[in-house]
Structures are given as structure tokens and as C-alpha cells.
C-alpha positions as CSV (number, residue, x, y, z in Angstrom):
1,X,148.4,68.0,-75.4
2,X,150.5,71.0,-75.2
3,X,149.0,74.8,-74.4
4,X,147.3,76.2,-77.4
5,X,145.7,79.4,-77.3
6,X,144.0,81.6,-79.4
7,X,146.4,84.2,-81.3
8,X,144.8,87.2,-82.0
9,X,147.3,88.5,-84.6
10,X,147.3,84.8,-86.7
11,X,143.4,85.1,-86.0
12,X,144.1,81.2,-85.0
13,X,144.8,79.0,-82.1
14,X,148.5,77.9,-82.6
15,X,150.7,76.0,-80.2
16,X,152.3,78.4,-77.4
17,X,155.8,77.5,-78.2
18,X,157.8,80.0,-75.7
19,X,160.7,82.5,-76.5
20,X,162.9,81.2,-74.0
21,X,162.2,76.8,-73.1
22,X,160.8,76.9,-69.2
23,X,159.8,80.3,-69.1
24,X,157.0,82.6,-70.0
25,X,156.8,86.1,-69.7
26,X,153.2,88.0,-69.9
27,X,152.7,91.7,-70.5
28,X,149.3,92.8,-69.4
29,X,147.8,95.7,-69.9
30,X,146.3,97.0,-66.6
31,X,144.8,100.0,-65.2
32,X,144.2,103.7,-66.6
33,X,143.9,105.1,-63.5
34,X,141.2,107.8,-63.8
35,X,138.8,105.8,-62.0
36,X,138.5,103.0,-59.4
37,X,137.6,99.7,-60.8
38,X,134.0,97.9,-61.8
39,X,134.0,94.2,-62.1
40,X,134.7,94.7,-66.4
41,X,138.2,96.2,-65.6
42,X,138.6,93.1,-63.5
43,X,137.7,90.3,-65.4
44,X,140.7,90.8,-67.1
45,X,143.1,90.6,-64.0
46,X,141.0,87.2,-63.3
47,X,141.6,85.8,-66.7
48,X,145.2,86.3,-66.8
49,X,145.7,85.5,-63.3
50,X,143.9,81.9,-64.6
51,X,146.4,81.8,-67.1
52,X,149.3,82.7,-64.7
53,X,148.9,80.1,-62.8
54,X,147.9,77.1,-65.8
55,X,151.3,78.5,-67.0
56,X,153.0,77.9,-63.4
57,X,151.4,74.5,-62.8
58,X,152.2,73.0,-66.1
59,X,156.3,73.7,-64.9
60,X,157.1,77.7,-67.0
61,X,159.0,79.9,-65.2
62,X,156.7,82.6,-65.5
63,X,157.5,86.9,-65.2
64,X,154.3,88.9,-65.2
65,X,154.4,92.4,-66.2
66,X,151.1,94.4,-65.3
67,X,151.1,98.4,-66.3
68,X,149.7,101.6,-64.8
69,X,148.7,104.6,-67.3
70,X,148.9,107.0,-64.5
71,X,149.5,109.5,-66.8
72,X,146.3,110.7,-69.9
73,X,143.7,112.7,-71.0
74,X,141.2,111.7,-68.7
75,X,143.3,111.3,-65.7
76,X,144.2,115.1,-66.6
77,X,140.3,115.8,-67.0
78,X,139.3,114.4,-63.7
79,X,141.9,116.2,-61.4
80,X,141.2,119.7,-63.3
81,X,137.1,119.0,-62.4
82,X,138.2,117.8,-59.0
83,X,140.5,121.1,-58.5
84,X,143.4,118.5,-57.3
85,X,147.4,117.5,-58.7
86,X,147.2,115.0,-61.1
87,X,148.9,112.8,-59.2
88,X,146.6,112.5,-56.5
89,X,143.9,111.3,-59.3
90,X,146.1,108.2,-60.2
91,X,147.4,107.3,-56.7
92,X,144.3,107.0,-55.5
93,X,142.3,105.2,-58.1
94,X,145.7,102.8,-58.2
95,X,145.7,102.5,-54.4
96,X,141.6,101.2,-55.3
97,X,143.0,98.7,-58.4
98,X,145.5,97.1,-56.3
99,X,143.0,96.6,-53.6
100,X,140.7,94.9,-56.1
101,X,142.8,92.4,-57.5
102,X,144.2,91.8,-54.1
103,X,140.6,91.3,-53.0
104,X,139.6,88.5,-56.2
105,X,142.7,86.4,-55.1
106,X,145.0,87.6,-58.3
107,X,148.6,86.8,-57.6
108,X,150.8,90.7,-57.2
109,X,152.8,90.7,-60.7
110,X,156.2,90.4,-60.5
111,X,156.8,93.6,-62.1
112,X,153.7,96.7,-61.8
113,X,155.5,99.8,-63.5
114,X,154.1,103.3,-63.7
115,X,154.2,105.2,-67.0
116,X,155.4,108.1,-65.8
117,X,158.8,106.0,-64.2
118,X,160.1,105.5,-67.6
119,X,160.2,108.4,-69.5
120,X,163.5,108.3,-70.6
121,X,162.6,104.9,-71.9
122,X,159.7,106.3,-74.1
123,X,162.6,108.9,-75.5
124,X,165.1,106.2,-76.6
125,X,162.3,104.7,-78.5
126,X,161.0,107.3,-80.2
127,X,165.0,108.5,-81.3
128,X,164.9,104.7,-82.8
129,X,161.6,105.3,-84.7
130,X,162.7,109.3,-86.0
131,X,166.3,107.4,-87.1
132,X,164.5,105.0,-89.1
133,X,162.2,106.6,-90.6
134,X,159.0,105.9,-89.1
135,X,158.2,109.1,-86.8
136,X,158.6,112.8,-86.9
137,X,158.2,115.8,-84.1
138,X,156.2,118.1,-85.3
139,X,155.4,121.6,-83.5
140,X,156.3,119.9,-79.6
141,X,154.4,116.5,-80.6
142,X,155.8,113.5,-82.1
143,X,153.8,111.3,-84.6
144,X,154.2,107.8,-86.0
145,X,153.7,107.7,-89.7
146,X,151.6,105.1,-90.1
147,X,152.1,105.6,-94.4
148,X,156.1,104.5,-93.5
149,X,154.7,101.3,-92.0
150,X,151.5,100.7,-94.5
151,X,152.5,97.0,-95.4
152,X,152.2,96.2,-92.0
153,X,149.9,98.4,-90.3
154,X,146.5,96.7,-89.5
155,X,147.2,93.2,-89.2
156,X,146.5,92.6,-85.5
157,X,143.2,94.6,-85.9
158,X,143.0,92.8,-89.7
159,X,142.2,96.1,-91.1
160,X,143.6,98.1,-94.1
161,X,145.1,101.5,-93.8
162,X,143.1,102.9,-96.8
163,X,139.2,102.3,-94.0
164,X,140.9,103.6,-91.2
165,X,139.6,107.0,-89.9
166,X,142.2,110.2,-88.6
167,X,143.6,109.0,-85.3
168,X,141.4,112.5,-83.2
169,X,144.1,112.5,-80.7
170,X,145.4,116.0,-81.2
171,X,143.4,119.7,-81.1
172,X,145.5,120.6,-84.4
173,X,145.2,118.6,-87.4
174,X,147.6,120.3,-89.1
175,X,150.6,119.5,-87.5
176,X,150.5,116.0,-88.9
177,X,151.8,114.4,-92.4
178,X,148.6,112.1,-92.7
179,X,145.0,112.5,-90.0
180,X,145.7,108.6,-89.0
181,X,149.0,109.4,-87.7
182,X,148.8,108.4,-83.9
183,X,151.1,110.6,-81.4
184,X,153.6,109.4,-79.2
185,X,154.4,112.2,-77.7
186,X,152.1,115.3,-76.6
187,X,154.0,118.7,-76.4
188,X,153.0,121.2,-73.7
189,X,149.6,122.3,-72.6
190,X,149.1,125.0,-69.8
191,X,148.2,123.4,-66.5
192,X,149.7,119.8,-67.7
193,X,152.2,118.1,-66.6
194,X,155.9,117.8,-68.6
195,X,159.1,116.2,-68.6
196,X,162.0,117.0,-71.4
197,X,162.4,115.9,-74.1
198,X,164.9,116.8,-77.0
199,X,162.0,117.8,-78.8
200,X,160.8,120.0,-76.3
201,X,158.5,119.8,-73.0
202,X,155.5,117.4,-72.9
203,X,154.0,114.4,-72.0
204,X,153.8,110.7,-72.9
205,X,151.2,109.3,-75.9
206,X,149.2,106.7,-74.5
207,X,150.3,103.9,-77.1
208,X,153.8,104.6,-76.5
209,X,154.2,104.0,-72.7
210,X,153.1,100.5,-73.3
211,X,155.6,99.6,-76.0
212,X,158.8,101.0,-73.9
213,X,157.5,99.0,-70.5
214,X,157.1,96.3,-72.4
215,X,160.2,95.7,-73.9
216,X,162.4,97.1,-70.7
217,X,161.0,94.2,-68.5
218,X,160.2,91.3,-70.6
219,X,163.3,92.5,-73.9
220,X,162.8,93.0,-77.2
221,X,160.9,89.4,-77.7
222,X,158.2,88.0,-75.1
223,X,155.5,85.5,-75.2
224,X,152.4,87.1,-75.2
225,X,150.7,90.7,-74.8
226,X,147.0,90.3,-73.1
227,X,144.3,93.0,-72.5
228,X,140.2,93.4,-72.9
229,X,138.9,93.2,-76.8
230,X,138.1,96.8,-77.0
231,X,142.2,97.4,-76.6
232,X,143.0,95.6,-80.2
233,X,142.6,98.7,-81.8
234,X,143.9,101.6,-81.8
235,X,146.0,100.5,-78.8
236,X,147.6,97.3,-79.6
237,X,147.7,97.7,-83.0
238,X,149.6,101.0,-82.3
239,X,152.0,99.3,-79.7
240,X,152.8,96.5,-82.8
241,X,153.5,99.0,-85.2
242,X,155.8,101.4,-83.7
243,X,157.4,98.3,-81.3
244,X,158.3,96.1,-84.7
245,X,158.9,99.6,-86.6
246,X,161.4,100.1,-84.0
247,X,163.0,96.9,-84.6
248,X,161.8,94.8,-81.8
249,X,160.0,91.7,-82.4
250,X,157.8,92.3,-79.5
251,X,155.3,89.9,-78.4
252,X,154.9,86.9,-80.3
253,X,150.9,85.9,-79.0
254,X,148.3,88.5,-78.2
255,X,145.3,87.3,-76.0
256,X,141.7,89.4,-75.3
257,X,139.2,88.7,-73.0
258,X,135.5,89.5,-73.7
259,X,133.7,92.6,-71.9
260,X,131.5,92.5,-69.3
261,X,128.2,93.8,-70.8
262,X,124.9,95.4,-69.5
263,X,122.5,94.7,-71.7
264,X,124.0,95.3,-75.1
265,X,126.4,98.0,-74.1
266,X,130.2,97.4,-72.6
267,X,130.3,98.2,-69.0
268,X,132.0,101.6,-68.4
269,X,132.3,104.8,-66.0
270,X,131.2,107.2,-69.3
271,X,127.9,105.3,-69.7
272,X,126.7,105.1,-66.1
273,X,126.1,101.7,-65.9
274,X,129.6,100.9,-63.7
275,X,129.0,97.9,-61.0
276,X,132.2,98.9,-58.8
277,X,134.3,95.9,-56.6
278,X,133.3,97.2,-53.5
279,X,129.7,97.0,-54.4
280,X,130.2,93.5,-55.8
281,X,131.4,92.1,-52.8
282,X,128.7,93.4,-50.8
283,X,126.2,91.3,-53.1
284,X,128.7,87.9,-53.2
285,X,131.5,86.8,-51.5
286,X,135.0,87.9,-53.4
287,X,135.7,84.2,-54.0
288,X,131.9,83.8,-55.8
289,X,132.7,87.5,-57.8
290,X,136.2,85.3,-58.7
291,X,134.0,82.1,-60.0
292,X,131.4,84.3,-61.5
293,X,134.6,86.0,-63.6
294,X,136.6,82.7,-64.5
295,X,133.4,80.5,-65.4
296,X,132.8,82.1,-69.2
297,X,135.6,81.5,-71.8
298,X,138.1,84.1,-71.0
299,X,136.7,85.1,-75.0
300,X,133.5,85.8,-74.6
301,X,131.5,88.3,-73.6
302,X,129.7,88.1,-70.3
303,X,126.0,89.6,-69.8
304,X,125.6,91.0,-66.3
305,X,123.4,89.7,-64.6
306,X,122.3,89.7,-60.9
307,X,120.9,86.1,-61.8
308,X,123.4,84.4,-63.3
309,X,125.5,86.4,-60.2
310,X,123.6,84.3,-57.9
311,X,123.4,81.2,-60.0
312,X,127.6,81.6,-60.0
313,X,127.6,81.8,-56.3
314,X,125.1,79.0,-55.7
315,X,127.6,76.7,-57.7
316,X,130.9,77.7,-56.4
317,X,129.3,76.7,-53.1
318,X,128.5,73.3,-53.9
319,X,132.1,73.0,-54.4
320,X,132.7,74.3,-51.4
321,X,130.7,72.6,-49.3
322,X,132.5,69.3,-50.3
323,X,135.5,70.4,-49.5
324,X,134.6,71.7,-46.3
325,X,132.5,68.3,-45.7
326,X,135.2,66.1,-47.0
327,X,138.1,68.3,-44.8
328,X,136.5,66.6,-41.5
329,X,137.2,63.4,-42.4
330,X,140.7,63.2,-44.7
331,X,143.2,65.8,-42.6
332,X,145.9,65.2,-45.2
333,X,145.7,66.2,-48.7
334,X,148.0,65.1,-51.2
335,X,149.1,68.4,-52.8
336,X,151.0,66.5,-55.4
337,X,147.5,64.0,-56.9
338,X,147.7,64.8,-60.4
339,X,145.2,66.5,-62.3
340,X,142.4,64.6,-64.0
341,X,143.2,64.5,-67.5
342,X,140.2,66.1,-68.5
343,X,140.8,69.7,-66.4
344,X,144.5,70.0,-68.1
345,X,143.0,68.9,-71.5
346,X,140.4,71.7,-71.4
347,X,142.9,74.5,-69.7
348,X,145.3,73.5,-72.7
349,X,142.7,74.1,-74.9
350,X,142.8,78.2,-75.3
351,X,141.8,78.0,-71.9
352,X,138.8,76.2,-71.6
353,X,137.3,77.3,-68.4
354,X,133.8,76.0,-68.5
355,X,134.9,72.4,-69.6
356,X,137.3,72.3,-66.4
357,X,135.2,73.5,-64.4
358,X,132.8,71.0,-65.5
359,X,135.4,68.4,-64.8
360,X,135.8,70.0,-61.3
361,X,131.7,69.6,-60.4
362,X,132.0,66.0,-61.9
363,X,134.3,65.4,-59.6
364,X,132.9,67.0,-56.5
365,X,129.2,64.9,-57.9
366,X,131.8,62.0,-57.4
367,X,133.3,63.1,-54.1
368,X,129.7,63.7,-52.5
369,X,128.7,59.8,-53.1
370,X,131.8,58.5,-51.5
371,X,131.4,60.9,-48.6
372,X,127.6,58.8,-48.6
373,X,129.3,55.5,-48.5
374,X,131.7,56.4,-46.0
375,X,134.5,55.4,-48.5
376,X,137.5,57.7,-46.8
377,X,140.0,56.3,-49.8
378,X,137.9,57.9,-52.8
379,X,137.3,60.8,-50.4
380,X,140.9,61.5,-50.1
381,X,141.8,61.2,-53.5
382,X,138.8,63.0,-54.9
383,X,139.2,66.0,-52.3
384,X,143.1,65.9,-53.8
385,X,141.4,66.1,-57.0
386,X,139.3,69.0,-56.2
387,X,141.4,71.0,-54.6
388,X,144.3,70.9,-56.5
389,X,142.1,71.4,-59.8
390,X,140.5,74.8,-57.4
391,X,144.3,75.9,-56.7
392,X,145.1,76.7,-60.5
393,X,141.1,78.3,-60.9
394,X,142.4,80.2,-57.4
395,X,139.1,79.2,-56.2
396,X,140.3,76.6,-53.5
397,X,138.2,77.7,-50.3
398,X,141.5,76.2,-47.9
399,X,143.8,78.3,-49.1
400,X,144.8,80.9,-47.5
401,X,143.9,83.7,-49.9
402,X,140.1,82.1,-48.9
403,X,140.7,81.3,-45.1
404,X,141.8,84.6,-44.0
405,X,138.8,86.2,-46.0
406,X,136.4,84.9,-43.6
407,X,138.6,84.6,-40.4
408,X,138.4,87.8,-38.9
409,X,134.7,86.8,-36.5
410,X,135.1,83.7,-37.0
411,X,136.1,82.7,-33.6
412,X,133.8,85.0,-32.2
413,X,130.7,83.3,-34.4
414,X,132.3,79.5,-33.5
415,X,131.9,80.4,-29.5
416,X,128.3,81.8,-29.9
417,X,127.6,78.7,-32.3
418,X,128.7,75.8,-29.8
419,X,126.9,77.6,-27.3
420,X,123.5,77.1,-29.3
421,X,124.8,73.6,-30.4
422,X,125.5,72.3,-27.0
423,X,122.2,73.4,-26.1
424,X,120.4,71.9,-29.2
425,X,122.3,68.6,-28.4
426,X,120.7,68.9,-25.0
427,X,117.6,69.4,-26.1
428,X,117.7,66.5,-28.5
429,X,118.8,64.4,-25.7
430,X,115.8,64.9,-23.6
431,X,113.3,63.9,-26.6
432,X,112.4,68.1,-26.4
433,X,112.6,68.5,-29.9
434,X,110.6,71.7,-29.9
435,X,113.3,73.5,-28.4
436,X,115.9,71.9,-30.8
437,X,114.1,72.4,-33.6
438,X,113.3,76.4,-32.1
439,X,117.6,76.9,-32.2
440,X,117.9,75.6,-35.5
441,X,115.4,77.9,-36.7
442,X,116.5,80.7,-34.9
443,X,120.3,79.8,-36.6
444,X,118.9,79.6,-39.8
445,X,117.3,82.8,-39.7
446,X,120.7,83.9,-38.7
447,X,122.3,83.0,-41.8
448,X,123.7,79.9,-40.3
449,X,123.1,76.7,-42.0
450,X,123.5,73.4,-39.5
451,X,123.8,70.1,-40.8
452,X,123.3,66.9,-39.2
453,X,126.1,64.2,-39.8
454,X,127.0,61.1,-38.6
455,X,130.1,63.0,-36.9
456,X,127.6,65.3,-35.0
457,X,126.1,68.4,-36.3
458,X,128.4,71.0,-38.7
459,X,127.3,74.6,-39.1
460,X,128.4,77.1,-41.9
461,X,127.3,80.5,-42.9
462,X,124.6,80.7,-45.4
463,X,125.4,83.2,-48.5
């Protein structure tokens, strides 16, 4: 079968049929950068990344277009309480983003623009919108009229104009035709920042940055537009309506991940219950946080957990430590074994995560008995298997996104290990097994796990 995913506009899964045949181009809504990152704001870097790479291993050309909002209210809030430029605010907390998807193995985009880079882009389009019809400046601001566009406003978020409640994104009502009139552009406050305009000095509308990044990178019409679920409204339904109100046929698939949930409230910096990356990966390994993130269907909603955290860990470890076991014996993988059937079904199924990584586990369960049986043929075709199923997940422990992760004492801890090794092995060989048994305990309480194999004793760090 051919990718199918779940199209939140159509409210349907429908075949992804591409704009252009051999390529795909993704627009992703990333970071407002008021803040560094918890593990919700990730999740979505993870599930895209997932689909990223599905995209490149089934043969599409693909161009990945991930924003920064480093320009908005909050960002604005935080550097007046904070007594520091705005700018400062946004570079940091991007500096903190980048590090975090960097740090879960997401691939860099191939394009990462900054609002406030394309100002003159966010002019042209709102010129196109004022010309035909659909917006108006208004005392320094700029509104879409959402009453011009009523036949169509609504449908990605399937509402109707007529429930919708005022927009509450300006201090003065009165300067708008209709309350649910959204702004595109915010005229000049004291203490703000501003660039000109021909309607005066101001600043960008948060809606509208998205639509004129969009379409500068990816052109008019691109395959699909991807964020969390809280984003479908106001934000993408906003970036619909004044994009295709513009003319543009914009993106022709829209894709939301779930939220990351504490109980039964969404995970976010204004209700204290943030679990940042850096705290994350002090609890699990950043490859575990990765599995933890990828295992749920990218559309549903995951209930943190330090548990099922664990429980994540635990299993992406027995993958692991098959690979690592099966590595020693087959030094050659074919990186070219094609994919079991199964893995590609489920990934072409709206991105069926749990069902391939069940596929993957089957196969490791597989793997494990012919690494029993001493069967190096199944081995080597199994661990081809594994690992390439692991490269698309980005999950493969050998690559070297993973390697280099745990590299930096690792020769340090190998010395000190053969040391106690050697001396075990000595031990063993004078029938003193006290004193073997003594270093393996004292390893073990070390956080060092030996095994005994027939190819002499392997070690690896507990987690």
C-alpha cells in the first residue's frame, strides 16, 4: 500500500498523493520562543521527524520547513518582567529548542526561518488580502475579515462562524468591523518592537508569519502543514483562511499530534506542571525520551507518566541489547535488507507507530532465539531487519546520532572494566569464585551489567 494519513481538514485518512511526483515538502510549526522546551513541545519535532524520515525511506525527495515565532505577546511579556531586549528572550530559548531536538536525534530542517526575517514577506501578503477584499488597516492594525471569507471559514477546525467567539487579540475592540476578526498586523505599542509598514509602524500577528514562511519556502501549494492539536484553531484555521483568501492553495494535508498530558490537563509553562528536556534526560537516556515519544500514535494523547517512562526505557533496551549482542557476532550489516512487510504496512497506515514497533520487538523475540541456536545466517538477516526498521524510528543504537551519545568515558569505563574482567577471569580460573562473584557484584552495584557468553563475558551499562 501507498502512505495514507489522516487529513485533518477532510476529517479522513486519504491517500498522500504529492504536489510535485518524488517530492514532499512539510511545513511544521515549531517553537514560540518564550520559553525553553518540555518534552510536550517535543513530541511534535519527534513525530514529524518519524514522518521525515518514512517519507525519505519510501524514495520522496523531501524539504522540511520548521518555524520560529521569535517575535509575540509573551515573548514581549517575558523580556519586559526579565528587564532584557526582546531579542535576547528568543535567542536564548531558540539556542535551548535547537539543542533539544538536536539532543532526541531529529534530523536539522532544511529550512528554520525566523519571523522577524520576513517581514516584507508578511507586507506583500497582506497588500494581496486588502486588494481583494478580505482585510482592512484600521487605526495602525490590520484585520482579516473573517465575514468576507464566511463560506469558508471554519472548515479545518469544522466549526461555523455564527459559535465562534471575538478573536481577544487586541486592547481596543472598536477598531474592528466584526469581534472575530483576527489581526495580522499589530500597530505600535511603547516599549515594542516595530518595523514599517505602509500602514504605519508595528509588528507581525502571530497567524500571519506562518502563512508568508510558508508559502516563500515550500510556493503557493505544498503537501502538508503539521503542528500539536491545540494549534487547529485559531492558528491554522487562521493561516487557511487568509493563505487561500490570498489566493494560494496552500497546504493540501494538515497533520496534529496529540498533547502530552499530566493528569487531565495539557502540559504547559502557564500551568506549572512543565517536565523540561534537560530534566528528562537526567531521568532516561535521550534515545529512551525518543522511544517513549514515537511509541503512541503520533494522534493520541500521551499521559505522563514516570511509569510508563520507565516501562518505555525498559523496552527500547531489549532492542538494544540484541543489537548490541547480535553486533559481536555478524560485523557486516546489510543496509539495503528490505523492510518486513509488516513495519512499512503499519508506517503507511497514518503512521502506525505501535504496530511497527511491534513488528520491530517480533523481530528482535526472533533474533534472540537464533542468537540461542548459534544460527549466524538468521542473525544477520534479522539484525538487518532490526536495524534498518530502528533507522527510519531514529532509534538505531549504531548509528551515530546514538554512538557518540555515550562515547565521551567510554574508553575511560572500557580500561577500568577489562581491568576487573581480567581479574574476574582469573579468579574463575583458579576455582575462587568468591572473589569472581565479589567483582561482579561490586560491577553491578556500579551500574555495570556483565553477561556471560560463550564468546567470554560482555559488560554494558545498566539504565
Amino acid at each position: 500500500m501507498s502512505l495514507h494519513i489522516y487529513d485533518t481538514s477532510a476529517h479522513a485518512i486519504r491517500e498522500f498523493v504529492p504536489v510535485e511526483a518524488g517530492r514532499a515538502s512539510i511545513y511544521l510549526c515549531g517553537a514560540t520562543v518564550q520559553a525553553p522546551p518540555h518534552v510536550g513541545h517535543i513530541r511534535s519535532g519527534v513525530n514529524f521527524d518519524v514522518l521525515r524520515r518514512w517519507l525519505m525511506r519510501s524514495g520522496y525527495d523531501v524539504t522540511f520547513c520548521r518555524n520560529v515565532t521569535d517575535i509575540d505577546d509573551k515573548i514581549i511579556r517575558v523580556a519586559a518582567e526579565e528587564d532584557v531586549p526582546w531579542f535576547t528572550v528568543a535567542e536564548r530559548n531558540q539556542r535551548a529548542f535547537t539543542w533539544a531536538y538536536d539532543t532526541l536525534g531529529c534530523l536539522p530542517p532544511t529550512v528554520e526561518p525566523r519571523a522577524t526575517g520576513h517581514v516584507p514577506e508578511m507586507i506583500v501578503l497582506m497588500q494581496r488580502l486588502i486588494d481583494r477584499g478580505h482585510a482592512y488597516p484600521s487605526g495602525g492594525d490590520v484585520y482579516f475579515d473573517v465575514v468576507s471569507y464566511e463560506d469558508r471559514y471554519g472548515k479545518l477546525s469544522n466549526q461555523k462562524l455564527a459559535n465562534m467567539r471575538a478573536a481577544a487579540d487586541t486592547d481596543d475592540e472598536s477598531c474592528k468591523r466584526d469581534p472575530r476578526d483576527f489581526a495580522l498586523w499589530k500597530g505600535a505599542k511603547p516599549g515594542e518592537p516595530t518595523w514599517p509598514t505602509p500602514w504605519g509602524l508595528g509588528r507581525p500577528g502571530w497567524h500571519l508569519e506562518c502563512s508568508a514562511m510558508a508559502t516563500k519556502y515550500l510556493g503557493p501549494a505544498f503537501d502538508i502543514h503539521g503542528g500539536g492539536l491545540d494549534l487547529i484553531f485559531p492558528h491554522h484555521e487562521n493561516e487557511l483562511a487568509q493563505s487561500q483568501a490570498a489566493g494560494d492553495d496552500f497546504s493540501h494535508y494538515w497533520m496534529h499530534n496529540g498533547l502530552v498530558k499530566i493528569g487531565a490537563e495539557k502540559m504547559s509553562k502557564s500551568l506549572g506542571n512543565s517536565l523540561l528536556i534537560p530534566e528528562m534526560v537526567q531521568k532516561v537516556r535521550p534515545v529512551e525520551l525518543r522511544y517513549y515519544l514515537a511509541a503512541p500514535h503520533y494522534r493520541s494523547s500521551i499521559d505522563y507518566s514516570e511509569e510508563a517512562l520507565r516501562e518505555a526505557a525498559a523496552a527500547y533496551q531489549r532492542i538494544e541489547g540484541f543489537v548490541t549482542r547480535a553486533a559481536e557476532v555478524i560485523h557486516d550489516v546489510d543496509a539495503d535488507a528490505p523492510l518486513p512487510q509488516a513495519f512499512s504496512d503499519a508506517l503507511d497506515d497514518d503512521l502506525g507507530t505501535p504496530q511497527a514497533l511491534a513488528v520491530v520487538h517480533e523481530v528482535v523475540r526472533e533474533g534472540n532465539v537464533a542468537l540461542a541456536r548459534g544460527d549466524k545466517e538468521a542473525v544477520a538477516r534479522l539484525l538487518a531487519e532490526t536495524q534498518n526498521m530502528l533507522d527510519v524510528l531514529g532509534l538505531d543504537p549504531r548509528s551515530a546520532q546514538w554512538r557518540s551519545a555515550k562515547s565521551d568515558l567510554k574508553p575511560v569505563v572500557d580500561a577500568l572494566v577489562a581491568v576487573a574482567l581480567e581479574q574476574r577471569k582469573a579468579a574463575r580460573a583458579r576455582r575462587d569464585y568468591e572473589a569472581a562473584d565479589a567483582i561482579r557484584d561490586q560491577l553491578t552495584a556500579a551500574g555495570i551489567t556483565v553477561e556471560d557468553t560463550p564468546h567470554g563475558a560482555r559488560w554494558e551499562l545498566s539504565h
